[in-house]
N, C-alpha and C positions, 0 to 999 in steps of 0.2 A: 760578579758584574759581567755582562755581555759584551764578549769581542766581535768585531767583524772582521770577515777577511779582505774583504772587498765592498766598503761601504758608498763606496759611489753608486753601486749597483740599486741604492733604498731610492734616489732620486726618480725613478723608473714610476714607484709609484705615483708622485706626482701627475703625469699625465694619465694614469690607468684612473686616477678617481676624478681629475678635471674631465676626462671624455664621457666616465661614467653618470657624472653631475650633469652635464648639458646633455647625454642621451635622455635621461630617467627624467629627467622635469620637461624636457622641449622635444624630445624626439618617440615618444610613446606612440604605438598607434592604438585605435580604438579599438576599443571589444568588440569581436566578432559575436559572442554570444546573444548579445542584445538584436542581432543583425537575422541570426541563425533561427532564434529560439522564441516563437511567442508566448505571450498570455502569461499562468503562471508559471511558469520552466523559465522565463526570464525574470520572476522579479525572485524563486525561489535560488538562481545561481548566480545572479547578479552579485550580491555579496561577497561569496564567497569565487567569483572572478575577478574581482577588482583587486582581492590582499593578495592571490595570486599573483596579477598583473604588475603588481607593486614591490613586492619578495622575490618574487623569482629573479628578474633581473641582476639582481645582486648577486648571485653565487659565481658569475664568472668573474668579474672584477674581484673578488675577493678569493676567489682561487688563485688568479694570474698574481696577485698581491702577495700571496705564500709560495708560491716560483718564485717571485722575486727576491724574497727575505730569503728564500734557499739558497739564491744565487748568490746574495751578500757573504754567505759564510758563518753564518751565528757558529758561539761555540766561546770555550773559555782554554786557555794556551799553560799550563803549566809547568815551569822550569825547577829543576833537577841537576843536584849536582852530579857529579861525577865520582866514584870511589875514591881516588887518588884528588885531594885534594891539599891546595896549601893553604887554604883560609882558617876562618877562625870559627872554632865551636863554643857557642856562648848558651847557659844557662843561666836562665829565669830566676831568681828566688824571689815572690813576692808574699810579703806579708799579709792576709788577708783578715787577722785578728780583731778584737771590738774595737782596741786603740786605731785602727787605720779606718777600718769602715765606719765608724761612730763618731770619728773628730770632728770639728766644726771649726779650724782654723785655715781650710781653704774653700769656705765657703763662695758659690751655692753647693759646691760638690765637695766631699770625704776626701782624704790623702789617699784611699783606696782606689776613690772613681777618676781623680785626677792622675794616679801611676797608670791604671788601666789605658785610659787615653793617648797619655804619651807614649808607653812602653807597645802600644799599635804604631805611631809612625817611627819610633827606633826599630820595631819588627821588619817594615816596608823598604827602610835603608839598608839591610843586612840583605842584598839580594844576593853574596856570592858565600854567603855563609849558613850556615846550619843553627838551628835556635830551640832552645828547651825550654818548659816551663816547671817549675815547682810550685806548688804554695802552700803555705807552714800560718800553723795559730800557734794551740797548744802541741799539734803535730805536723808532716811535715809529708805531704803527697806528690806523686807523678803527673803531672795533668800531659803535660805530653812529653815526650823523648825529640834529642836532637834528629829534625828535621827541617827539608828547606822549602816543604810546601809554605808559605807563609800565609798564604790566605787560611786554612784551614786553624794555622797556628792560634792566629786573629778571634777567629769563631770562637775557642776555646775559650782565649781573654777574655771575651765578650760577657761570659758568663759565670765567669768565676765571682764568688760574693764571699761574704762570713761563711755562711751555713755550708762552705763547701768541704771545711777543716769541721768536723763536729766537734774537737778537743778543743777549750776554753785554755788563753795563754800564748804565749810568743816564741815560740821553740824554734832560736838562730843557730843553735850548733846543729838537729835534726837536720834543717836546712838546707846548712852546708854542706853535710856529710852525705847525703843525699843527693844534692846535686853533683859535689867528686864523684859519687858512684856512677853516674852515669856518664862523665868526662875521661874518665880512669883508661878506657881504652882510645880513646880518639886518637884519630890518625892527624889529627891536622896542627900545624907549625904553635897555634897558640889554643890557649884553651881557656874561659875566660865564666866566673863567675857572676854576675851584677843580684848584687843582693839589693833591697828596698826595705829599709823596718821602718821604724821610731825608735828601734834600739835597744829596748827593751828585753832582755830576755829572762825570762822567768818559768820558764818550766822546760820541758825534752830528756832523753834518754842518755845526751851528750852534750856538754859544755863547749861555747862556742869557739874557744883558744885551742882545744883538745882538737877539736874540728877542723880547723884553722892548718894546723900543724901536719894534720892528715894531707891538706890538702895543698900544702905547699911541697911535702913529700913527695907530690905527684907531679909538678911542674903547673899548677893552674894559679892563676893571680885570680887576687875577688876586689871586685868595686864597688864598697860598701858606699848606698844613699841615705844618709839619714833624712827623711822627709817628716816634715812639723815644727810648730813653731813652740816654741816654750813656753806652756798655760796652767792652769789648775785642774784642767778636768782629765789627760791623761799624762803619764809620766813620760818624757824621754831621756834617752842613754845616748850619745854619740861618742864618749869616750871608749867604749869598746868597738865600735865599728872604725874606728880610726886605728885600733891597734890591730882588729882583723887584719885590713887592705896593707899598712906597715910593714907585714910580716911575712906576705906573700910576692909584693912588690907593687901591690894594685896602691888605687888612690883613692881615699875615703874623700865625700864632697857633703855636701850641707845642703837641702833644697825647704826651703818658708814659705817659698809660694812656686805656684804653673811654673812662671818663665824661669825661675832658677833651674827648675825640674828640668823641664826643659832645654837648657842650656849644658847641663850636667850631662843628660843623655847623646846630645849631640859631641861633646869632649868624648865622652866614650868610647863613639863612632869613631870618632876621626884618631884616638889613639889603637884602637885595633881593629887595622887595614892590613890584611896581606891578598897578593893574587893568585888565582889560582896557576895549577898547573894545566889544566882540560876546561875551555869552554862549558856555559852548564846547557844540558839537553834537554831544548823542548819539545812539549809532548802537546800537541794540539787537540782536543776533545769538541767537532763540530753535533749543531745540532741539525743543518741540512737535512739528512735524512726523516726526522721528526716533521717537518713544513711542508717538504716533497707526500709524505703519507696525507696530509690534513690537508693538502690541495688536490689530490690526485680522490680527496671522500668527496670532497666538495665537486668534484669534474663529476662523478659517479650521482652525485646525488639531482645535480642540472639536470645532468640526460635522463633520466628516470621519470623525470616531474616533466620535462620536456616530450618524452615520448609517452608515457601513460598517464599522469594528471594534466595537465595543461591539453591534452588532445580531446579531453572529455569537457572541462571547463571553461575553451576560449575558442 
């Protein structure tokens, strides 16, 4: 999304295109060429001095228009944390399996499209923390490493689906162990799992307890969501996600529908808060320079038409 630095400065356009408006319809003067040029040399250029007369005017207003959007500041600001931190490193684990994306108990949307959604503005709250994502079927991949760009984090969620795990199955110990792997070194005060199934696990390399254990050895708590409601067409498990979070000291929560989801993630939040030690450091990325070149083509292109076509034309 586009920032500005100084967006008072857009207002500016306003009077560049009202002057522009009452010059171009009430202040035009008439063709010289009709004046200049008999017979057929006037009805042959007539034409093509009228679109002239009616174009050209335009390129200065719309130049001074890209000074002005240069002046405003466009650009996007992205914050950074600090090496030395004390917040909290939280890793993703979303199940993206047929049971998540194929269910039909949170209709009009899947328990896959509905974690996607929410787990974007639990992303947007975590502004002094670092955020990972996994997603696990029958296997259990990296889509991104603890980072605190979050917009790009976002992107990634965006487009994660089924097809993105090719292994058919729900591999929760893969998962976890998986996600430990990349918490194992964190420097920061907590380190924090949230896993997302239906619970189910039924295939992987490692058993979800066995994983569990790993990962409690390491100091990381997991916040098992069982999300679904209990029907005939997929199976869910919440007594093992209950004994995961049990065992690490997290807390396993139950989500049926949106707002419970929703409500779950916000607890989350608000149970792991730490501050930092160092402010996070932003990095402003302007696009000024880009509006400055396309105004200064547009100044080049005036005088040009102004000194050699418009001299021959009007």
């Amino acid at each position: 999304m586009k920032e500005w630095e100084s967006p008072l400065y857009l207002f500016l356009l306003v009077p560049i295109w009202l002057w522009t408006a009452f010059s171009y319809w009430n202040g035009r003067p008439a063709l010289r060429a009709e004046l200049r040029m008999p017979g057929d040399t006037v009805r042959r250029k007539k034409g093509i001095s009228k679109f002239l007369s009616q174009t050209f005017p335009l390129l200065r207003p719309i130049a001074l228009s890209l000074l002005v959007i240069a002046l405003a500041g466009p650009g996007k600001t992205y914050r950074f944390l600090p090496n030395e931190t004390k917040g909290v490193d939280i890793m993703l684990a979303l199940d993206v399996s047929g049971s998540m994306s194929r269910s039909r108990d949170f209709l009009p949307d899947t328990r896959l499209g509905v974690s996607k959604k929410l787990l974007r503005e639990f992303i947007r709250k975590r502004e002094n923390d670092r955020v990972g994502l996994v997603v696990f079927a029958g296997g259990a991949y990296l889509q991104s490493p603890l980072t605190s760009d979050r917009a790009t984090l976002e992107e990634i969620l965006g487009v994660v689906e089924e097809e993105t795990v090719p292994e058919q199955g729900t591999a929760i110990g893969d998962a976890v162990i998986l996600s430990s792997y990349r918490l194992r070194k964190s420097p920061a005060r907590s380190r924090v799992i949230v896993l997302i199934t239906d619970g189910v696990s039924n295939t992987g390399r490692i058993d979800p307890v066995t994983a569990t254990e790993i990962a409690d050895g390491i100091g990381i708590k997991i916040y098992c969501i069982g999300i679904g409601k209990e029907d005939q067409s997929y199976e869910i498990n919440f007594d093992i996600l209950s004994e995961l979070s049990s065992k690490t000291g997290g807390i396993f929560y139950r989500a049926e529908d949106t707002s419970q989801l929703r409500e779950v993630l916000a607890a989350i939040d608000a149970l792991e808060k730490d501050p930092l030690s160092l402010p996070p450091e932003e990095v402003r990325e302007t696009d000024a320079l880009y509006y400055l070149l396309c105004a200064l083509a547009v100044l080049s292109l005036d005088l040009f038409c102004r000194t050699w076509i418009l001299r021959y034309y009007v």
